[in-house]
Structures are given as C-alpha cells and as structure tokens.
DOPAZA-343036 format. One record per atom (N, C-alpha, C): atom name; residue in three letters; x, y, z. Coordinates in Angstrom, 2 decimals, m for minus. Layout:
N
REC   site   code         X         Y         Z
REC     CA    ala         X         Y         Z
...
This chain:
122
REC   site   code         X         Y         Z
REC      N    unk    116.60    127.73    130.52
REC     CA    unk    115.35    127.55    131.21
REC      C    unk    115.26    128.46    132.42
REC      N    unk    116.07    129.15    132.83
REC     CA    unk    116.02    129.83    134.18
REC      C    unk    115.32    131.41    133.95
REC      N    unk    115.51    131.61    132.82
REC     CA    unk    114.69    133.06    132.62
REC      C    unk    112.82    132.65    132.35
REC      N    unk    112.63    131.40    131.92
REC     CA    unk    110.69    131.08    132.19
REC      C    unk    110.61    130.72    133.60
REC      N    unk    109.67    130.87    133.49
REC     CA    unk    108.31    130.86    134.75
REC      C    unk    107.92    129.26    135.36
REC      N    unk    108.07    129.19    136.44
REC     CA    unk    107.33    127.72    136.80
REC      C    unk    106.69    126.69    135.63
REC      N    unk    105.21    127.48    135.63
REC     CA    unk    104.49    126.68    134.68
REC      C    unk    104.97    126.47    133.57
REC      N    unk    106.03    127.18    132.63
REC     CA    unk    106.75    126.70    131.32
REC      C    unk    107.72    125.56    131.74
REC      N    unk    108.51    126.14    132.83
REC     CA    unk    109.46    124.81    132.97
REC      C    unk    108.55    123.55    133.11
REC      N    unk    107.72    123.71    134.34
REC     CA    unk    106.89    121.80    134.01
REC      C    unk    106.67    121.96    132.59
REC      N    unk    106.19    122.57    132.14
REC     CA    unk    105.52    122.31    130.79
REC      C    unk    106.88    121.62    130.14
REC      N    unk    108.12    122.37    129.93
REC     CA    unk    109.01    121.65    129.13
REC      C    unk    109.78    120.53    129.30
REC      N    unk    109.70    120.14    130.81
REC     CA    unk    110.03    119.25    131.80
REC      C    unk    109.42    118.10    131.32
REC      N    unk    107.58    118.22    131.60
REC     CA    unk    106.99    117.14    131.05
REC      C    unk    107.47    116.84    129.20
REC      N    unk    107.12    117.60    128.53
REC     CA    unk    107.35    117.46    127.34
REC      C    unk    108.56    116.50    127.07
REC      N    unk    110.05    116.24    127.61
REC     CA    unk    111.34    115.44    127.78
REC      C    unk    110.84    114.10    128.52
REC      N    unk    110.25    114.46    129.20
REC     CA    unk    109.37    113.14    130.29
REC      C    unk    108.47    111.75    129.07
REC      N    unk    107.50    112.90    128.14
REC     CA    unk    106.95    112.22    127.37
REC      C    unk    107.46    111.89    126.05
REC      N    unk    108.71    112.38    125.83
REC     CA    unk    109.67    111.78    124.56
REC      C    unk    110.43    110.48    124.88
REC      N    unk    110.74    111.17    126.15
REC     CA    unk    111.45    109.41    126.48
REC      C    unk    110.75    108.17    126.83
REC      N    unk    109.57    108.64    127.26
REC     CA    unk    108.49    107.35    127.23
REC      C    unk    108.55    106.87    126.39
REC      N    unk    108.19    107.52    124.68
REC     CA    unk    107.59    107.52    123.37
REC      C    unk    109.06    106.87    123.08
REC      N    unk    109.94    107.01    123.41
REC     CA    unk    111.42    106.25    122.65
REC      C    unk    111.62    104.82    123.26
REC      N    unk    111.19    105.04    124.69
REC     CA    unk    111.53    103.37    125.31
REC      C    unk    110.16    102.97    124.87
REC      N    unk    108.81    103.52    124.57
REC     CA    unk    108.37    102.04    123.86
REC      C    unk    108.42    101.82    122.52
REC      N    unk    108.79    103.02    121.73
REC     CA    unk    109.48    102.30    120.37
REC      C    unk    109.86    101.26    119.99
REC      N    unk    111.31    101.35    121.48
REC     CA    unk    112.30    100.21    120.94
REC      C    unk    111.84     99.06    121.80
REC      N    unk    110.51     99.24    122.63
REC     CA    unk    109.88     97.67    123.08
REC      C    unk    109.19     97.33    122.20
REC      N    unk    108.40     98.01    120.96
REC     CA    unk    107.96     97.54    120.09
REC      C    unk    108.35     97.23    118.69
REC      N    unk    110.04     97.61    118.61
REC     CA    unk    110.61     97.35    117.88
REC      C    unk    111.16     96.20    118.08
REC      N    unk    111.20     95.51    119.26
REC     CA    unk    112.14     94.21    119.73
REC      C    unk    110.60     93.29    119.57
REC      N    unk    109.91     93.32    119.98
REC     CA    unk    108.19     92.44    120.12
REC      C    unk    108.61     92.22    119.12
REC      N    unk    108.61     92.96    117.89
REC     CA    unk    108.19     92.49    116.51
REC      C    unk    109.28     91.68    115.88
REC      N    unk    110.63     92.27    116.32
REC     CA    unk    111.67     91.05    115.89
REC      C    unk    111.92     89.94    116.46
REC      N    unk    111.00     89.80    117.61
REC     CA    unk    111.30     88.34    118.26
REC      C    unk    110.63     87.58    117.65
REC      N    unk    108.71     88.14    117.65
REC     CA    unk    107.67     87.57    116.76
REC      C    unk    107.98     87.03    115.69
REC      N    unk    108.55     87.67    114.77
REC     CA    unk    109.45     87.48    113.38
REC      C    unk    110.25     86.47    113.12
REC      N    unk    111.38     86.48    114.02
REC     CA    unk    112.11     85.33    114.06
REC      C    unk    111.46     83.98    114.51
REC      N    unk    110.78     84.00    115.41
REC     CA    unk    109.77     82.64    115.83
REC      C    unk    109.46     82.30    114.47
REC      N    unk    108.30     83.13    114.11
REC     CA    unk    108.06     82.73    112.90
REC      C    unk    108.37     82.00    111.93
REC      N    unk    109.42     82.64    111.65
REC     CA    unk    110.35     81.85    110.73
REC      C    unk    110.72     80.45    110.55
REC      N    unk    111.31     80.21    112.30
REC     CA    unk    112.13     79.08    112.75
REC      C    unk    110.56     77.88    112.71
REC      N    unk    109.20     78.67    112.87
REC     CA    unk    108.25     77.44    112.46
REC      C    unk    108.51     77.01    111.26
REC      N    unk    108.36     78.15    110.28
REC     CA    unk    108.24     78.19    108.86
REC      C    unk    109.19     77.12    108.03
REC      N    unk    110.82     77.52    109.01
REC     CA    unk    111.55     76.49    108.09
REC      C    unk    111.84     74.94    108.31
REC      N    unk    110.45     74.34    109.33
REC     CA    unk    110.73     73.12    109.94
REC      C    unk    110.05     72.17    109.10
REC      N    unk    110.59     70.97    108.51
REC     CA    unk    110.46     71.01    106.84
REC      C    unk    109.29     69.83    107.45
REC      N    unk    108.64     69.70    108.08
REC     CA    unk    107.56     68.63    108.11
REC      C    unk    107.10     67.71    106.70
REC      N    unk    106.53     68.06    105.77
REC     CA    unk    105.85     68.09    104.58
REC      C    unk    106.88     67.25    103.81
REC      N    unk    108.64     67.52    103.95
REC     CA    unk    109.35     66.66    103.03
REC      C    unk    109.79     65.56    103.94
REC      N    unk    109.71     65.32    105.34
REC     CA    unk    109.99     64.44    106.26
REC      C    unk    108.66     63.75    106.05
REC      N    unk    107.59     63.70    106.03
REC     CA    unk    106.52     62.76    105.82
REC      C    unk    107.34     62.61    104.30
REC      N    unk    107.11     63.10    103.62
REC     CA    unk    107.41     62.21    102.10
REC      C    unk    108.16     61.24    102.05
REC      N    unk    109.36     61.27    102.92
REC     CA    unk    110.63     59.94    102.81
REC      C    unk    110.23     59.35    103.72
REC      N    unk    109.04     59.28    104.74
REC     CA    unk    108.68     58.29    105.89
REC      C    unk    107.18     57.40    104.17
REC      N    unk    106.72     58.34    103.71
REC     CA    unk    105.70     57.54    102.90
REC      C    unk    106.70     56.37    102.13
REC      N    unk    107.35     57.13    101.17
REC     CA    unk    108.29     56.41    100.23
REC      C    unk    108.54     55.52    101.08
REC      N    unk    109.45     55.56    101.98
REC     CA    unk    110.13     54.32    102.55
REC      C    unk    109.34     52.80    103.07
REC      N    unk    108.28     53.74    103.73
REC     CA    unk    107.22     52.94    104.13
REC      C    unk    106.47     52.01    102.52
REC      N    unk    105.99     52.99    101.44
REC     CA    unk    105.76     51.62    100.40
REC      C    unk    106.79     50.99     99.78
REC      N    unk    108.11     51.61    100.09
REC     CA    unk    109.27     50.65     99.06
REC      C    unk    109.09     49.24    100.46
REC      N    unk    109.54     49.25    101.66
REC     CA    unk    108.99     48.36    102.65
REC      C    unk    107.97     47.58    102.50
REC      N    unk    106.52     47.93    102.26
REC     CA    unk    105.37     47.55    102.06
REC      C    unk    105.38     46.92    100.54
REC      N    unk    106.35     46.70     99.75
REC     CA    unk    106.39     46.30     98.40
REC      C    unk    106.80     44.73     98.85
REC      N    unk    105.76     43.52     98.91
REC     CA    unk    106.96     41.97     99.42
REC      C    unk    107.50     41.54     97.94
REC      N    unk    106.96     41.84     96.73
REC     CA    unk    107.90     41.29     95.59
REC      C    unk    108.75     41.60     95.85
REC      N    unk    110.00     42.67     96.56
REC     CA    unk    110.82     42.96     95.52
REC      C    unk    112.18     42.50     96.53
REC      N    unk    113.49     42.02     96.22
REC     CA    unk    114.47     41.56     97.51
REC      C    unk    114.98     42.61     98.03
REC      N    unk    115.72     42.55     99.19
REC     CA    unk    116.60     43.10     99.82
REC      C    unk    117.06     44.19     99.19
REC      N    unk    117.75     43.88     98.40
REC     CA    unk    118.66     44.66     97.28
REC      C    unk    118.48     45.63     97.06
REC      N    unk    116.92     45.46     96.17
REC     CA    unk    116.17     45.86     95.55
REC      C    unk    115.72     47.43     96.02
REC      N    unk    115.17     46.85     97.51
REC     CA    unk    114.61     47.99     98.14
REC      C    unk    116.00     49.15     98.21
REC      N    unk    117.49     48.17     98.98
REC     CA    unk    118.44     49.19     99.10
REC      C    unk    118.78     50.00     98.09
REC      N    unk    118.30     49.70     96.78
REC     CA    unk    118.67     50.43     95.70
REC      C    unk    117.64     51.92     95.80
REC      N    unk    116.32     51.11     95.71
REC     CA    unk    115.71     52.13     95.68
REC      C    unk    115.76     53.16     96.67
REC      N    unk    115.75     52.75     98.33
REC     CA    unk    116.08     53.99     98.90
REC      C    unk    117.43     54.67     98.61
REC      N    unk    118.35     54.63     97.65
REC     CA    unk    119.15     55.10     97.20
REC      C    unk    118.76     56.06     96.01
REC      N    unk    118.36     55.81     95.29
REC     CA    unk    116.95     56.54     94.83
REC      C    unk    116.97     57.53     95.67
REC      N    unk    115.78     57.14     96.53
REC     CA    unk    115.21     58.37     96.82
REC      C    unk    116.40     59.30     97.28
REC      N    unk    117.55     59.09     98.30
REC     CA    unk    118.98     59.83     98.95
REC      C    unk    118.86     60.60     97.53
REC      N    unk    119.46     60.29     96.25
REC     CA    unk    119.93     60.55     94.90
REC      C    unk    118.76     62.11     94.84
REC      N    unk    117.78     61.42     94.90
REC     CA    unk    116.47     62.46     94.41
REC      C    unk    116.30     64.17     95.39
REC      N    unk    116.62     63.24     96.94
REC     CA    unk    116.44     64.87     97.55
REC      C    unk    117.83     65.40     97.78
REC      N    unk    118.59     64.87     97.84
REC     CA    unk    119.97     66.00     97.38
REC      C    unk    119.58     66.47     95.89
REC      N    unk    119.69     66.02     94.87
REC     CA    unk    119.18     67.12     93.57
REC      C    unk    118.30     67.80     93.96
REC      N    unk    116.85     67.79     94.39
REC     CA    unk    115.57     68.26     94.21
REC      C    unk    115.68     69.27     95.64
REC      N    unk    115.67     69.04     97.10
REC     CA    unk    115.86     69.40     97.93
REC      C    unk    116.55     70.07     98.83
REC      N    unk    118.12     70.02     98.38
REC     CA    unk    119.15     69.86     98.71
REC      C    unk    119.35     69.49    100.40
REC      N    unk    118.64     68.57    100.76
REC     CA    unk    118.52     67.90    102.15
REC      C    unk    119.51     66.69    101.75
REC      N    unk    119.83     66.32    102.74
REC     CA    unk    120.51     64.62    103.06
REC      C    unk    119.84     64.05    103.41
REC      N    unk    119.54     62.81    102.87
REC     CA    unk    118.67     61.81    103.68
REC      C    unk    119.07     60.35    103.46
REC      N    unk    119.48     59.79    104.70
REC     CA    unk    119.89     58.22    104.98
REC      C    unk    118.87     57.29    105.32
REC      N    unk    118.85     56.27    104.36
REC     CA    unk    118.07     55.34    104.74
REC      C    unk    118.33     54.09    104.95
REC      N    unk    118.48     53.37    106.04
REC     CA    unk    119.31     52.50    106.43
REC      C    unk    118.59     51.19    107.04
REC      N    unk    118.12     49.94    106.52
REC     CA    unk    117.74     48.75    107.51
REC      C    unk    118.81     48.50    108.48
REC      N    unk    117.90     48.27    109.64
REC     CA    unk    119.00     48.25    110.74
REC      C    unk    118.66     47.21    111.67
REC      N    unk    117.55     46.50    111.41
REC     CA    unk    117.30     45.25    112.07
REC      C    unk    115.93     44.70    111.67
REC      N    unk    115.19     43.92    112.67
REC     CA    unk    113.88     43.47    112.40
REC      C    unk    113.87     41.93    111.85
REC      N    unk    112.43     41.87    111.97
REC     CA    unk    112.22     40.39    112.43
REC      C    unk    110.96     39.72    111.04
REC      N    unk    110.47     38.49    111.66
REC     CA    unk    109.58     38.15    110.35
REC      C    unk    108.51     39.16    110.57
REC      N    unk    107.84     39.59    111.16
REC     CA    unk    106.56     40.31    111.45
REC      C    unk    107.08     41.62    111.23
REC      N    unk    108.62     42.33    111.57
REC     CA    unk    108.19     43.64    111.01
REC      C    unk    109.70     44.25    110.93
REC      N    unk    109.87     45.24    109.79
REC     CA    unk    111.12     45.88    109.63
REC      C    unk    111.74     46.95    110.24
REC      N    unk    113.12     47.17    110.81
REC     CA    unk    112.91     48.23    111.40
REC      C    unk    114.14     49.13    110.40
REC      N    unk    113.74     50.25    110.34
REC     CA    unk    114.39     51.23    109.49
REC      C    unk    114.70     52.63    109.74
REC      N    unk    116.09     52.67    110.03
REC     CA    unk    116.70     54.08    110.07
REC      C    unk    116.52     55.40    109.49
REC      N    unk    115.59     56.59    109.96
REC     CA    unk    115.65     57.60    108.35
REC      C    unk    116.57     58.55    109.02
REC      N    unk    117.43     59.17    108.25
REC     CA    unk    117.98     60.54    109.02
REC      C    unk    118.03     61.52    107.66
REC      N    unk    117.42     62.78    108.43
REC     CA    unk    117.09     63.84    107.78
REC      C    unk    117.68     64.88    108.08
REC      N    unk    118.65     65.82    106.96
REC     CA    unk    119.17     66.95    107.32
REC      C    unk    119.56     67.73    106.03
REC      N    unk    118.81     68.96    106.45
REC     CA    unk    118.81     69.83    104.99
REC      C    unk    119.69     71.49    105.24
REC      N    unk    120.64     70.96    106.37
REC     CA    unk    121.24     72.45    106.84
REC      C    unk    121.04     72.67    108.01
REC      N    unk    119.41     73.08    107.89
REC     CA    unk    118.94     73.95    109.22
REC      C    unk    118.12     73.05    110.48
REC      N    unk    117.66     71.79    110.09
REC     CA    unk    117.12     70.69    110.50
REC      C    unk    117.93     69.59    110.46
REC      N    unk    117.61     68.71    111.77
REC     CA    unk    118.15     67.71    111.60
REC      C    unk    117.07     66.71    112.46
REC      N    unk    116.59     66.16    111.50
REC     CA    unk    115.83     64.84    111.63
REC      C    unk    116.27     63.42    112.12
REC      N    unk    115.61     62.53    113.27
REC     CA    unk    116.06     61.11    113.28
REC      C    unk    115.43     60.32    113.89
REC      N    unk    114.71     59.01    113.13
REC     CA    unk    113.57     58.40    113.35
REC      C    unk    113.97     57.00    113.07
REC      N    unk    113.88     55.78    114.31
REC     CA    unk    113.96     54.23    113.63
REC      C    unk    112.28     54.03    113.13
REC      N    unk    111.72     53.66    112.60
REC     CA    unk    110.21     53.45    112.23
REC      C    unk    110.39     51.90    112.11
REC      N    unk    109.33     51.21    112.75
REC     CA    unk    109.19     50.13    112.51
REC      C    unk    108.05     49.71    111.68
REC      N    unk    108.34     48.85    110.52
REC     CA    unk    107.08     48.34    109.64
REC      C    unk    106.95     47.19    109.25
C-alpha cells in the first residue's frame, strides 16, 4: 500500500472496514436464527395434546361410579400399558387420597424430554 496515493489507501482502508462489518453481522444473524430455532423447538416438543389425553381418560375412568376400586386401578394400568407402546412416554397414575365428595389423583408424565406432575382432584 505505500506506493498508492491517499485517496486509494482510504478507498482500500474503507473497503476492510466494510468486510468486517458484513462478517460481524453475518455471524449476528447467524446466532438470531439459531436461538429462534431452538426456542422453537423446545415449544414444539412440549407434549400438551398427550397430557390432556391422560387428564381426560383418567378423569372418565373416575367419573365412571359403576365400576370398584380395582377396577379403575386396572384400567389406569391400561392406559400406563398403552402410552409406553404407543407414545413411548411414562405415565403414573396413582389414587392418593380423597373423600366422599371428591377423588384426588396423582398423574405423572414423562416421555424423556418432559416431565409432567399434577394431583387433580375429581
């Protein structure tokens, strides 16, 4: 650079000035988008949709008065049986107290990446 002229050196001066701008916001817009991304995701894999399903189930095997005690423990065994095959989630369903007016019931939910835990009373 010492054999050009003033005005070439700014000129080539700036030119290094405006590459390195153009590189640091690359990689700010290369990080935006992988943060965005990952958020994303971590909504995506929050299993809402199969956690209502074992709060419904549980809630009508509960809401069933024919059937005994037993009965019900079987069936929420059932359902445990059904979303390990179908889901591959864990799910515990456990009476854990309650009175004449209303049942109270343990669910715990965990499919890996979630971990669910709710007493529901019914």
């Amino acid at each position: 650079m010492e054999k050009l002229n003033d005005e070439a050196q700014w000129i080539v001066l700036m030119g290094f000035m405006v590459a390195a701008a153009f590189f640091f916001l690359a990689l700010v817009i290369n990080q935006s988008t992988l943060v965005g991304q990952t958020t994303a995701e971590s909504v995506l894999e929050f299993p809402k949709e199969d956690i209502r399903d074992v709060k419904s189930e549980v809630a009508a095997v509960v809401a069933t008065a024919s059937i005994s005690d037993a009965e019900k423990e079987k069936l929420w065994k059932d359902i445990e049986a059904l979303y390990i095959a179908r889901k591959n989630a864990v799910v515990d369903i456990e009476k854990t107290g309650g009175s004449a007016t209303h049942t109270e019931v343990k669910i715990h939910f965990n499919n890996g990446v979630t971990t669910y835990d709710e007493t529901a009373y019914y």
